[in-house]
N, C-alpha and C positions, 0 to 999 in steps of 0.2 A: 853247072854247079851253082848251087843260090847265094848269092853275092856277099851276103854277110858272113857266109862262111869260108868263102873265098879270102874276103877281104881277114879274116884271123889268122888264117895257114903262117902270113907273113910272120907274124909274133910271138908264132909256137913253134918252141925249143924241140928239134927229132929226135925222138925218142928211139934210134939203134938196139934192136937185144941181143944184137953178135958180143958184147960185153958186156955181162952182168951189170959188174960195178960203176958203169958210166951210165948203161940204161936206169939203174937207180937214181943216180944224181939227175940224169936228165929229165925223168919222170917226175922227181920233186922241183924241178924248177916247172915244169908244164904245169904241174899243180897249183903253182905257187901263180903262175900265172893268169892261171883260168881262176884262182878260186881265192887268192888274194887271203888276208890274216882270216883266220878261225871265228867263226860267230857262234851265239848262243841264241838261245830264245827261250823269254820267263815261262813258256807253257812245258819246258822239258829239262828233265835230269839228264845230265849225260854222265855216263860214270866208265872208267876204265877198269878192268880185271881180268882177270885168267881165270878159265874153267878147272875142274880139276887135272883134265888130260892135259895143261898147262899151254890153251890154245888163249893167244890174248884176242878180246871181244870190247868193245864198246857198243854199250847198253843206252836205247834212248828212252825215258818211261816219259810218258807226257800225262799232265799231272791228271786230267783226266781221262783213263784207258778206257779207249771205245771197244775192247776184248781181245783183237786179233794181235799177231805178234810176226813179224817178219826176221829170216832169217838172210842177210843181204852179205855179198861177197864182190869183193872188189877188184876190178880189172888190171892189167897191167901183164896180160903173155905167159902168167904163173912166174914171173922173173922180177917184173915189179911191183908197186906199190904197196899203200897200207894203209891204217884206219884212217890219215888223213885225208886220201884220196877221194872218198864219196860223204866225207862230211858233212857237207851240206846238204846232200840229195835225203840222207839218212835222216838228217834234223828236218828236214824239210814234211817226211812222209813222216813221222811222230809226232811234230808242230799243228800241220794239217788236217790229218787223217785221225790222229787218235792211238796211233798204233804201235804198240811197243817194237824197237828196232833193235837187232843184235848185228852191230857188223864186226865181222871175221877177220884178225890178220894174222891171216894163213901161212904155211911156209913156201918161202919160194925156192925154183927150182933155177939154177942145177944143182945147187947144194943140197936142196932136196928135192930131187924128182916125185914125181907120183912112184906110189900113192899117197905121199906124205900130204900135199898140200889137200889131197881128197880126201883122206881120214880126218885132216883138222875140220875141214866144213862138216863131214858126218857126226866129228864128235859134237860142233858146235852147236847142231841142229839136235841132236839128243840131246842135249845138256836143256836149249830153250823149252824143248816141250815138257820134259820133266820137269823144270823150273817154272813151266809159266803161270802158277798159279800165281807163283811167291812175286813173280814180275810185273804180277797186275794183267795176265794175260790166260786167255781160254787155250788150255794146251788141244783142244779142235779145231783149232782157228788160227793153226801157223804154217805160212807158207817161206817159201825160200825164192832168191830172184839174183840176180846180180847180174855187171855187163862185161861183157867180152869174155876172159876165162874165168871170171865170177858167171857170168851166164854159164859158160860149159859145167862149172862145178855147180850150181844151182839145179840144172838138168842130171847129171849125175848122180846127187845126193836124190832129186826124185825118184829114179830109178831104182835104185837102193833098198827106198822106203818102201814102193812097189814091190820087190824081190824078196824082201825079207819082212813083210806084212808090217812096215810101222818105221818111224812112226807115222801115226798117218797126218798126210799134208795137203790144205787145201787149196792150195794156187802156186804156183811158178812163175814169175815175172823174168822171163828172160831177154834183156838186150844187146843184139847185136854180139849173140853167144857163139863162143870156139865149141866149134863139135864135133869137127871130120877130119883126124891127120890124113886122109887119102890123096887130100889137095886138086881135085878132079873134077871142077867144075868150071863153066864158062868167064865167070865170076874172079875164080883163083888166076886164070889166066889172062886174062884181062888187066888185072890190078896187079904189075909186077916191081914199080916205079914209085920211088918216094916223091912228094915231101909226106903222103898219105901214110898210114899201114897198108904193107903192100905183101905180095909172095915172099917175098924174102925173108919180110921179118918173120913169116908165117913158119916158115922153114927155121928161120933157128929156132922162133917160142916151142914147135914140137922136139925138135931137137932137146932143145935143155929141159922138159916136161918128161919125156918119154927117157930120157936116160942113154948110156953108149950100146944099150944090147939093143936099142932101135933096128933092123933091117938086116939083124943077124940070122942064119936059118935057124927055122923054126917061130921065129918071132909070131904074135899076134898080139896088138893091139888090145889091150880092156877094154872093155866096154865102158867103163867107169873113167876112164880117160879122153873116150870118144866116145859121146852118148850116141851119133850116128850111128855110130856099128850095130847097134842093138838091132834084133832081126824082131820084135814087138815091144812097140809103144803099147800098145792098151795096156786100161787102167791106173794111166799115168793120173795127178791133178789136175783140174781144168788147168790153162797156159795164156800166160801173155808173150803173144814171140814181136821186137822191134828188128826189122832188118834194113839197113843204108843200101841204096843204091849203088855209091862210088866207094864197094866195100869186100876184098877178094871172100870176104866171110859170106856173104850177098846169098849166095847159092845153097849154099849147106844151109841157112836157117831157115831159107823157105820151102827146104826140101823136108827140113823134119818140121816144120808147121804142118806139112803138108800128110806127109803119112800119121803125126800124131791124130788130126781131122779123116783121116781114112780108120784110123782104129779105133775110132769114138771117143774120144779126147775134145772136152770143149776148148775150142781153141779161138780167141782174136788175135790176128795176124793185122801189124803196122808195117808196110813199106814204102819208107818216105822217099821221094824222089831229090835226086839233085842233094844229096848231103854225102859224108865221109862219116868213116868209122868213129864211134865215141863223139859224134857230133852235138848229142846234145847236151853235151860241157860247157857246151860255147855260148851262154848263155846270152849273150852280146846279141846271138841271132836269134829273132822272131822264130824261126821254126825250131830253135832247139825249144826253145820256149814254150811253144805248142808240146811240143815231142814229151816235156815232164811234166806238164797239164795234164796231158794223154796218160804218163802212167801212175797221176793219182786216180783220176776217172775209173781207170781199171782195178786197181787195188780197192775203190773205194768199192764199186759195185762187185769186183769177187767176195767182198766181207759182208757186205749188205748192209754198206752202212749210210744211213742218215746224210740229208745234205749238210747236217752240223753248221756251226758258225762260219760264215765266210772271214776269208785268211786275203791274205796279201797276195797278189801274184807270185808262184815261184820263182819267177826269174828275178825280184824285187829284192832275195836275199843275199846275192851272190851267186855263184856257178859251184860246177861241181865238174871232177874228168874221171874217164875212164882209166 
């Protein structure tokens, strides 16, 4: 395990999803502790609102729009988190890059199971490309990305736009994305043991995702639930897939890097060695550091954009958690 990451584990609060209302509390304390008071930056508007399906979004316009327009969803098992949670990551990629950012706070489950929190991202991504004139954004030029079940809802909503011809989207940034309830990899089995995300929590996040008719006869999974299940990738968006080593998620993301690249899907796959799930929050460590360097690189060259004004290191602003 790479030592700087080792050395954080001690100072982050466990985030349990066998209870809701404590996994909320406890995820805002992780946050609070990886990401410390709220920042701004004079190159971006940040504005809060509800779309009309009455999903709430935060909007980042940075004052000069380089075109593209990201739609980003924020992790936390479908049980926690919220628009505080990737704040900075979101300020960061608008700051930097140029790029108008919408991030999603979706519903969570088990209050509301899927499909609720998947209809919120679907509405939210139709809402940005319809809108992204008026956002200061090329409605050809919007992609979707988030980490862990923002990653699975990010792939999802691809899938979608695939199925039902639009909208169309061109790139997917998926990190260290939930894809597979099947739980059937070497990966899942291995990683059963906190202080990490481990099997367990894996087991309650689909539990309270999937709902109580889970594993009742007849049952099958969506596909919009578990983007794995889908029996063709092709003609997905190009893909950025990040997968952790010391992560039960490990398995299923480079299994669908991997057939997405069999069905001719451009795909760059990152698998960093020696880190834990949601690693690159920790902004403390040198390789989380690298790890969101790495996915302005990729956002910058999926849009085709310009090396633009050099910026600050991102890790120079704060952190950010999954």
């Amino acid at each position: 395990m790479d030592r700087e990451l080792s050395e954080a584990i001690a100072g982050m609060p466990y985030v349990s999803l066998a209870d809701p209302l404590k996994a909320r509390a406890a995820m805002r304390d992780l946050s609070a502790t990886l990401s410390g008071e709220p920042e701004g930056d004079p190159r971006v508007d940040v504005t809060d609102r509800a779309i009309p399906e009455g999903v709430p979004v935060r909007v980042y316009r940075p004052h000069r729009p380089a075109g593209p327009a990201l739609v980003y969803f924020h992790g936390g098992g479908f049980v926690t988190g919220d628009l505080g949670n990737e704040h900075r990551r979101c300020l960061g990629f608008a700051a930097e890059l140029g790029i108008v950012v919408v991030s999603v706070d979706y519903r969570l489950a088990p209050e509301h199971p899927f499909p609720a929190p998947f209809e919120d991202a679907w509405a939210a991504t139709a809402w940005t490309h319809a809108h992204a004139a008026g956002l200061g954004a090329d409605p050809g030029r919007v992609a979707v990305g988030g980490g862990s079940a923002g990653g699975g809802l990010a792939a999802a909503v691809a899938l979608r736009a695939r199925d039902e011809g639009g909208p169309p989207l061109a790139f997917q940034l998926l990190l260290y994305p939930v894809l597979d309830d099947r739980m059937d990899t070497p990966s899942m089995r291995a990683y059963t043991e906190p202080p990490l995300f481990n099997r367990g929590e894996v087991e309650q996040m689909w539990r309270h995702y999937l709902g109580p008719d889970r594993g009742t006869p007849g049952w099958e999974t969506p596909v919009y639930a578990a983007p794995a299940r889908a029996r063709d990738l092709s003609g997905l968006p190009p893909a950025y897939v990040l997968a952790a080593e010391a992560d039960p998620l490990r398995d299923e993301d480079l299994a669908y890097a991997r057939r997405m690249i069999e069905a001719g899907v451009p795909v760059e796959l990152r698998h960093v060695p020696g880190v834990y799930h949601g690693f690159d929050g920790v902004l403390s460590a040198a390789v989380a550091r690298r790890a969101l360097a790495d996915q302005h690189a990729a956002l910058r060259g999926a849009f085709r954009l310009g090396p633009g004004e050099p910026g600050p290191d991102p890790g120079q602003r704060g952190t950010s958690s999954d």
